[in-house]
DOLO-329821 format. One record per residue (C-alpha): residue number from 1; residue in one letter; x, y, z. Coordinates in Angstrom, 1 decimal. Example, Ala and Ser with C-alpha at 12.3 -4.5 7.8 and 13.67 -1.06 7.14 Angstrom:
BEGIN
n; res; u; v; w
1; A; 12.3; -4.5; 7.8
2; S; 13.7; -1.1; 7.1
END
This chain:
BEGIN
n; res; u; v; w
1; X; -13.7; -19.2; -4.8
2; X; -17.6; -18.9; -4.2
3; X; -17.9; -18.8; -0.4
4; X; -18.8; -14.7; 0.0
5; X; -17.5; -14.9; 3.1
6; X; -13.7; -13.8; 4.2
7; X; -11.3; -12.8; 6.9
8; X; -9.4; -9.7; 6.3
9; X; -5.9; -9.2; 8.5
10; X; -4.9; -5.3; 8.8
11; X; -9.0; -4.4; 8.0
12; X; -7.6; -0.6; 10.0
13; X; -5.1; 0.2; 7.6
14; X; -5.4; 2.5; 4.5
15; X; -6.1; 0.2; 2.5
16; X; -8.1; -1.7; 5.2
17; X; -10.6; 0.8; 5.3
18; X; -11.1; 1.2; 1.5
19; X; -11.4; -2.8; 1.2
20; X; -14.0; -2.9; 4.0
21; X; -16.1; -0.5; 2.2
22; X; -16.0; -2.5; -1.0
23; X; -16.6; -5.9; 0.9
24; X; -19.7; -4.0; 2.3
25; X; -20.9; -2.6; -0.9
26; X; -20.9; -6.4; -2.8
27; X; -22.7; -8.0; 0.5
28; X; -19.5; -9.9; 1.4
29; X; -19.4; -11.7; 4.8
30; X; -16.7; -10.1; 6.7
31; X; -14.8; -11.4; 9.6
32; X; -11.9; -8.3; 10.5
33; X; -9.1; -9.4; 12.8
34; X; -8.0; -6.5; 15.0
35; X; -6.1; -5.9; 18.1
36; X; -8.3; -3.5; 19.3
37; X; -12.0; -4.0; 20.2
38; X; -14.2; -2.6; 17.0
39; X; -17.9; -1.8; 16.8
40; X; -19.5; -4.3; 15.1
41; X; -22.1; -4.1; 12.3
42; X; -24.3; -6.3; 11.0
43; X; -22.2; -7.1; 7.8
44; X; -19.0; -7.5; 9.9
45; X; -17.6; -9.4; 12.8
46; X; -14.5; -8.4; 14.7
47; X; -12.5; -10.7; 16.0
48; X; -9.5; -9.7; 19.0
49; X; -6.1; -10.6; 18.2
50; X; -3.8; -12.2; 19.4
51; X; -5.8; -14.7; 21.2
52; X; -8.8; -14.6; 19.1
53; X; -10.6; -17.7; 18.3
54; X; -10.0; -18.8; 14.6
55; X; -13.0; -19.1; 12.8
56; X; -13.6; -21.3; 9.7
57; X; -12.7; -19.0; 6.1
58; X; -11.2; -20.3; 3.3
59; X; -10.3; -16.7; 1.9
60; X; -8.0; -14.3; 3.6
61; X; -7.1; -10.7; 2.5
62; X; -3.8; -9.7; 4.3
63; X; -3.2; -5.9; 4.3
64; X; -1.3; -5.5; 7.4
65; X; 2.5; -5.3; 6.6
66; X; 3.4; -8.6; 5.0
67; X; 6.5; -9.7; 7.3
68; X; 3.7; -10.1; 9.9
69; X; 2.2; -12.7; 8.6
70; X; 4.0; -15.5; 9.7
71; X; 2.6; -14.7; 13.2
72; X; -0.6; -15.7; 12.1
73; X; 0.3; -19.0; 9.8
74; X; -1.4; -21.0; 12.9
75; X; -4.1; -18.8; 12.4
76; X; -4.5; -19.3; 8.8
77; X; -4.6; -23.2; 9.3
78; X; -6.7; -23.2; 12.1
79; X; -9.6; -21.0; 9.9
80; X; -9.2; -23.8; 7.3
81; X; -7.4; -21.2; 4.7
82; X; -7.3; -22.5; 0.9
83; X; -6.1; -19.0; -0.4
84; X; -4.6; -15.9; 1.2
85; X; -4.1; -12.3; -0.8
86; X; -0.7; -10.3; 0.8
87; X; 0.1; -7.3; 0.1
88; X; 3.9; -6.1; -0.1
89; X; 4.6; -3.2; -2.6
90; X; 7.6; -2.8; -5.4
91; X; 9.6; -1.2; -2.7
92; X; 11.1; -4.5; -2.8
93; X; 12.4; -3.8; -6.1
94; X; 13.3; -0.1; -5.5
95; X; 14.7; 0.3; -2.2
96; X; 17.2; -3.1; -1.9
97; X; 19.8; -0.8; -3.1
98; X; 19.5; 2.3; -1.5
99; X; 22.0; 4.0; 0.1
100; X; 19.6; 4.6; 3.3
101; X; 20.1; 1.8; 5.6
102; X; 16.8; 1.6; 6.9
103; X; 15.1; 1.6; 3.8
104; X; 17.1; -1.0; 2.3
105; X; 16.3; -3.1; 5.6
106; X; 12.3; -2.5; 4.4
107; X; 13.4; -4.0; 1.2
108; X; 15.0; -7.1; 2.8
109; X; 12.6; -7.7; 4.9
110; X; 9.8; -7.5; 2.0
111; X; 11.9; -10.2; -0.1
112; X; 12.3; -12.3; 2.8
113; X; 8.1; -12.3; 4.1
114; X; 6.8; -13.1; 0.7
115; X; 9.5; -16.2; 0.2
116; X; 8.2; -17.3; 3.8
117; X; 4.3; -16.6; 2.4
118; X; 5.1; -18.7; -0.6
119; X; 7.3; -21.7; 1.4
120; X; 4.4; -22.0; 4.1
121; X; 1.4; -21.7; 1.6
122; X; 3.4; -24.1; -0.9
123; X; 3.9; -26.7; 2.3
124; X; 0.1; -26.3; 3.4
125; X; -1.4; -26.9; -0.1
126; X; -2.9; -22.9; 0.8
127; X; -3.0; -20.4; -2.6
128; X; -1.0; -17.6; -2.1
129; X; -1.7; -14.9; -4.4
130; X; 0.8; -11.2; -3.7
131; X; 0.1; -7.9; -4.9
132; X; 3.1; -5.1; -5.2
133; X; 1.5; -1.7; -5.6
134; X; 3.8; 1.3; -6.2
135; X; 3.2; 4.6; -4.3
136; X; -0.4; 4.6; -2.5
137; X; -2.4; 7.7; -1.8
138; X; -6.0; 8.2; -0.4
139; X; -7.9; 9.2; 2.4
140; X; -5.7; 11.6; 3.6
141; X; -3.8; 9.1; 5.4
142; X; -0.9; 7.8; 3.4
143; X; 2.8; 8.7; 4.0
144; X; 3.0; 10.0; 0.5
145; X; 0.9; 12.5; -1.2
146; X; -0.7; 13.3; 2.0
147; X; 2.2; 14.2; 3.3
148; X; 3.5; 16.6; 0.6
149; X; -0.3; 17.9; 0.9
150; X; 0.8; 18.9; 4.9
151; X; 4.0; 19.7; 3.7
152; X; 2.8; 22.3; 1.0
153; X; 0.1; 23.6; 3.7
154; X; 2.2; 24.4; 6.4
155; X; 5.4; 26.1; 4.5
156; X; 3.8; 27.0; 1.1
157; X; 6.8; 25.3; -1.2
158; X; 8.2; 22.1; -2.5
159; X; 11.4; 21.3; -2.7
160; X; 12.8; 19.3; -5.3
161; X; 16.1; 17.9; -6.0
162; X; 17.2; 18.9; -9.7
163; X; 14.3; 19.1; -12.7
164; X; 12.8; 15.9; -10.1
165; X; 11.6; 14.1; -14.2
166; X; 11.5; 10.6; -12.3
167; X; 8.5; 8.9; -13.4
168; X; 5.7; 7.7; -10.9
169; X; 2.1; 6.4; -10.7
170; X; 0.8; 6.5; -7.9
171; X; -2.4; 4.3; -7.1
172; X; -5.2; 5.1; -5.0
173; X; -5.7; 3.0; -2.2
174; X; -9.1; 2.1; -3.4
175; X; -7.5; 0.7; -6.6
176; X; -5.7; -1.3; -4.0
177; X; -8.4; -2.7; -1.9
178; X; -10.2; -3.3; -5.6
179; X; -7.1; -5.5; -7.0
180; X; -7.8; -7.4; -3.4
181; X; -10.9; -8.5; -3.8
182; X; -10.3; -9.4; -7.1
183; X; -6.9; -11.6; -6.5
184; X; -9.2; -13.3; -3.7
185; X; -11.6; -14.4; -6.2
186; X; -9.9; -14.9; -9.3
187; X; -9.0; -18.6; -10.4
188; X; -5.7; -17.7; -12.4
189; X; -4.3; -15.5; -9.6
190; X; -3.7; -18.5; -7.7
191; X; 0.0; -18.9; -6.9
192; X; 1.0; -15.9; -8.9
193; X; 3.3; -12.0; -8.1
194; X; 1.3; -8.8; -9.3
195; X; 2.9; -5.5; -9.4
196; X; 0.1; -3.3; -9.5
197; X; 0.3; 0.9; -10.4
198; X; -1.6; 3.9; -10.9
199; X; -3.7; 4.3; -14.2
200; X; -1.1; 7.6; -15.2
201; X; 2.5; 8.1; -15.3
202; X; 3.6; 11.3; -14.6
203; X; 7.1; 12.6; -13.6
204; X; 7.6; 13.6; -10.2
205; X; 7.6; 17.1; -10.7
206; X; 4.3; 17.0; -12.2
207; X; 3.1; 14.8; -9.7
208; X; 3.9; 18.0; -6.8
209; X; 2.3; 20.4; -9.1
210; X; -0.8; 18.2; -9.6
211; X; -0.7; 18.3; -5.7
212; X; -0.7; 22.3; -5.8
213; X; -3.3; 21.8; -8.1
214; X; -5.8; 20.3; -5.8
215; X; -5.1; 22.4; -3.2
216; X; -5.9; 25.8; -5.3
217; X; -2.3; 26.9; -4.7
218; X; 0.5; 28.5; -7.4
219; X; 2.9; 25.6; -7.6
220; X; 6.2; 26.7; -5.9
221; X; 8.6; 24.1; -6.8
222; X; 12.4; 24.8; -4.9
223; X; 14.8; 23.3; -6.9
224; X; 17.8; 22.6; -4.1
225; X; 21.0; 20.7; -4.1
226; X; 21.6; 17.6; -2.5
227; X; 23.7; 18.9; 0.4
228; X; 20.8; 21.4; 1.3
229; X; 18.2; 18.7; 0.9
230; X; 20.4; 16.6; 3.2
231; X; 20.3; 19.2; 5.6
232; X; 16.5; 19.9; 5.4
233; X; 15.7; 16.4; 6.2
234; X; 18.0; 15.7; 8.8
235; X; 16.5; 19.2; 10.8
236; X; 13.0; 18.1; 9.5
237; X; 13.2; 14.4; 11.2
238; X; 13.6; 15.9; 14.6
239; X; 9.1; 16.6; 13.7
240; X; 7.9; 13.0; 14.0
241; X; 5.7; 13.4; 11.2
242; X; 8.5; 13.8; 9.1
243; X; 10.8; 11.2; 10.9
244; X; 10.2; 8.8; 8.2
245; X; 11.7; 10.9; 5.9
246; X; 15.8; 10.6; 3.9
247; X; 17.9; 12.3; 1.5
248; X; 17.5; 9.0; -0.4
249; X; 13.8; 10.0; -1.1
250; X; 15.3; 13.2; -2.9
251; X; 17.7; 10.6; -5.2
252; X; 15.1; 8.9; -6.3
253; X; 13.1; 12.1; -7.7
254; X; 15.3; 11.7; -11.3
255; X; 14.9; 7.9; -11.0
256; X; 12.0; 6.1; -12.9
257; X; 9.8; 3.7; -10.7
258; X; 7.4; 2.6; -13.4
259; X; 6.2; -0.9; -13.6
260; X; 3.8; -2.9; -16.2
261; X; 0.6; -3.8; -14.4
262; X; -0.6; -5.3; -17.8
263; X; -0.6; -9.2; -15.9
264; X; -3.3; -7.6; -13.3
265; X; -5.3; -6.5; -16.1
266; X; -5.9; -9.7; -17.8
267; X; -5.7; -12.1; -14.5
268; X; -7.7; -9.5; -12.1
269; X; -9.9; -6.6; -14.6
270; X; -7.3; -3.9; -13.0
271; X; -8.3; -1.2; -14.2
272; X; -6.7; 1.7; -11.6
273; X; -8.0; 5.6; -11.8
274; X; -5.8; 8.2; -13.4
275; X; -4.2; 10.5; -10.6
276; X; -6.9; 12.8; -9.3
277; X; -7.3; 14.3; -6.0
278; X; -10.3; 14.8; -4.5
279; X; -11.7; 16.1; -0.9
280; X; -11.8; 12.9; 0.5
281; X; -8.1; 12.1; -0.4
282; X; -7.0; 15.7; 1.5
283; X; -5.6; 15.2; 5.2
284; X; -7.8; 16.2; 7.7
END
């Protein structure tokens, strides 16, 4: 894939933002589809959604949530598309059986957008290529560690259910945004599933002290029981920041969510951070 220039769907997101700044620093012509009007820079061209224009790119970079897509499949073949990067994440993997009905819904609906990606880019002769990262972090802006970060800030303590040893790796969303580029240019990604993790595995408990850490805080980590926990996050869902939240977050603190990324390294030269906080990953 040689053209340097290519269209990026969800350019506002977390990982949006990262990729934009990576498309910028490699000289990349950038056309960002938005609903809202941008300010435009030299480098980049915003385009208004939903009635934009399609103009002519071969390579797409989809970061908005991946069941949207199939809005935009005219839009795809209108541009004259020949390979499109989506990004889902291995909650497809980890939530489908969870006892929260929502989240399991998020699961469904994951496994159900990337078979429609890979039906409609299959039909259309269009290379799909799909990237599942596990927990993202950055910019102060996720819903993960950014969150605890608030959390921590505002009531000084953790709570954890049990010795909370489930194994993580969380990736930063630059690692993300890097794996993008990459799948967008990279002749064996074509047509091919990427799970795509941190660069360190760490249990979960170490993963809220590491948080402390960064903050220059002692870690308090409140071991609770599930009933309590419960109860926490039902009172703490009434705060719309935390509305997002479920007891089956705190079941999953035991469980490992750990996946091999070792197909990313030899198809795309992943090579993701170790986890490590810095100022600009701290919510503002």
């Amino acid at each position: 894939m040689g053209d340097r220039k290519v269209a990026i769907l969800g350019a506002r997101s977390l990982v949006g933002q990262c990729l934009l700044r990576r498309l910028m620093e490699d000289d990349w012509k950038i056309l960002a589809y938005s609903r809202q009007p941008q300010h435009e820079i030299p480098e980049m061209k915003w385009l208004l959604l939903p009635c934009a224009a399609a103009e002519q790119a071969v390579s797409w970079i989809c970061v908005a949530p991946i069941w949207v897509l199939p809005d935009y499949f005219p839009l795809f073949e209108a541009s004259g598309a020949r390979r499109i990067v989506a990004l889902s994440s291995t909650s497809r993997f980890t939530k489908v059986s969870s006892g929260d009905l929502l989240e399991a819904a998020v699961a469904a609906r994951l496994i159900e957008a990337e078979a429609r990606l890979r039906a409609w880019a299959e039909h259309r002769g269009v290379e799909w290529v799909i990237l599942r990262p596990t927990l993202i972090y950055g910019l102060g802006q996720d819903k993960n560690i950014a969150e605890m970060m608030r959390f921590i800030r505002r009531f000084g303590f953790f709570p954890l259910l049990g010795e909370a040893i489930g194994l993580r790796q969380p990736i930063h969303a630059g690692d993300v945004a890097g794996a993008c580029l990459a799948a967008v240019q990279a002749p064996r990604a074509a047509n091919r599933a990427y799970n795509i993790s941190g660069g360190e595995t760490l249990s979960y408990r170490d993963m809220v002290a590491r948080v402390f850490l960064a903050l220059g805080r002692p870690a308090r980590l409140l071991a609770v029981p599930l009933w309590a926990f419960s109860l926490a996050v039902a009172l703490l869902r009434c705060l719309p920041r935390y509305r997002h939240w479920s007891a089956a977050m705190a079941e999953r603190m035991n469980g490992d969510l750990v996946f091999d990324h070792s197909d990313a390294v030899r198809d795309l030269a992943f090579a993701p951070r170790r986890f490590a906080l810095t100022r600009e990953d701290f919510p503002r």
